[in-house]
N, C-alpha and C positions, 0 to 999 in steps of 0.2 A: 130927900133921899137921893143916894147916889144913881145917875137916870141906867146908869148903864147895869150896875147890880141890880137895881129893881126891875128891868128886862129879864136879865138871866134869873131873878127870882121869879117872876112870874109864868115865865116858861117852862122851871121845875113843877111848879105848885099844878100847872096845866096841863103837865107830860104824865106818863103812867107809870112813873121810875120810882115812884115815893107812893108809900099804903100811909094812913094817917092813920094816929092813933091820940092819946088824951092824955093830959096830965103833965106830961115829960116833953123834953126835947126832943128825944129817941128812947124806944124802950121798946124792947122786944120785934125787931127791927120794921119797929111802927115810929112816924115823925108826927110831930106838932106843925104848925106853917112857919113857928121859929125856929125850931129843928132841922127844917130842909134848909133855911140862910145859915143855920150854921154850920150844914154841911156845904155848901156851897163857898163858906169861909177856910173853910178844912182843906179843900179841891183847891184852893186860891192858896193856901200854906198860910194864912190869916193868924190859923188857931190850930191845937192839936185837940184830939178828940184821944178817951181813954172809955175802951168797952170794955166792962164788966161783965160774964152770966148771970145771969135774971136780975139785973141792976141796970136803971137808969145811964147812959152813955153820959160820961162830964165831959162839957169844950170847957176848954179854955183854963181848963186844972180846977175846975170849983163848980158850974153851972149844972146843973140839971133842968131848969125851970123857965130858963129867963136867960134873955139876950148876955150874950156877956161883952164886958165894954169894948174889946177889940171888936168886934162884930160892931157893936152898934158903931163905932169909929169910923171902921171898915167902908159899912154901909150909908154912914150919913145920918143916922137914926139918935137922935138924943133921949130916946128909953128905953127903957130890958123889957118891957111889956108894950108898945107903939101903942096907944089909945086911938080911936076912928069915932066916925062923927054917925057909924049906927046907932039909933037907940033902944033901946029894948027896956022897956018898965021906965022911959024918960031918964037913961041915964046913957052916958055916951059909953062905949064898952072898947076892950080892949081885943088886942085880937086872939091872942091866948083864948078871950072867955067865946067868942066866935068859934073858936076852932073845937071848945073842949064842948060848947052846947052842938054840935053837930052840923055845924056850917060848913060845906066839905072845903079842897081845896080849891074849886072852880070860880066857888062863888067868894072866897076868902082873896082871892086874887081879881076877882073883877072886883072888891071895896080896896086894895092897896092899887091897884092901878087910878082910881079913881081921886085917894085919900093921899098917897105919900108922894 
């Protein structure tokens, strides 16, 4: 990963600027931990972001869910979901599934500093 993006993303995820929320990128101006790099892509002019009311935010003209490939570019990241080496039930999990099982943004940010 890019050292310099994954700084500035880690200091989002740590800052009190972002509420999280599940499922979405952005959705009722709650973030995923992929959500906040992809506003942080948005802030960079990377990707455009289009908000909907009570609709999921789309980057990148298409994304709701999952990194979209300028982002992942962007950042260095070769997947829409980054997989990490926690395991949960013996299976290595992605970080989407971290973030939507209630792993906040603290500790989602101390396993990408550690992982990416």
């Amino acid at each position: 990963m890019n050292p310099i993006i994954k700084e500035q993303w880690l200091h989002a995820l740590r800052s009190d600027k972002f509420k999280q929320g599940r499922d979405y990128l952005h959705k009722d101006g709650k973030h995923c931990c992929l959500g906040v790099l992809c506003e942080l892509a948005v802030d960079a002019g990377v990707i455009d972001s289009f908000k909907a009311e009570g609709r999921p935010t789309i980057y990148g003209g298409y994304d709701e869910a999952t990194l979209p490939q300028e982002v992942q570019d962007w950042a260095g990241l070769t997947e829409d979901i980054p997989v990490v080496s926690v395991e949960i039930d013996d299976e290595e999990q992605h970080l989407a599934s971290l973030n939507d099982n209630g792993w906040t943004f603290k500790e989602i940010a101390d396993v990408i500093e550690k992982e990416l």
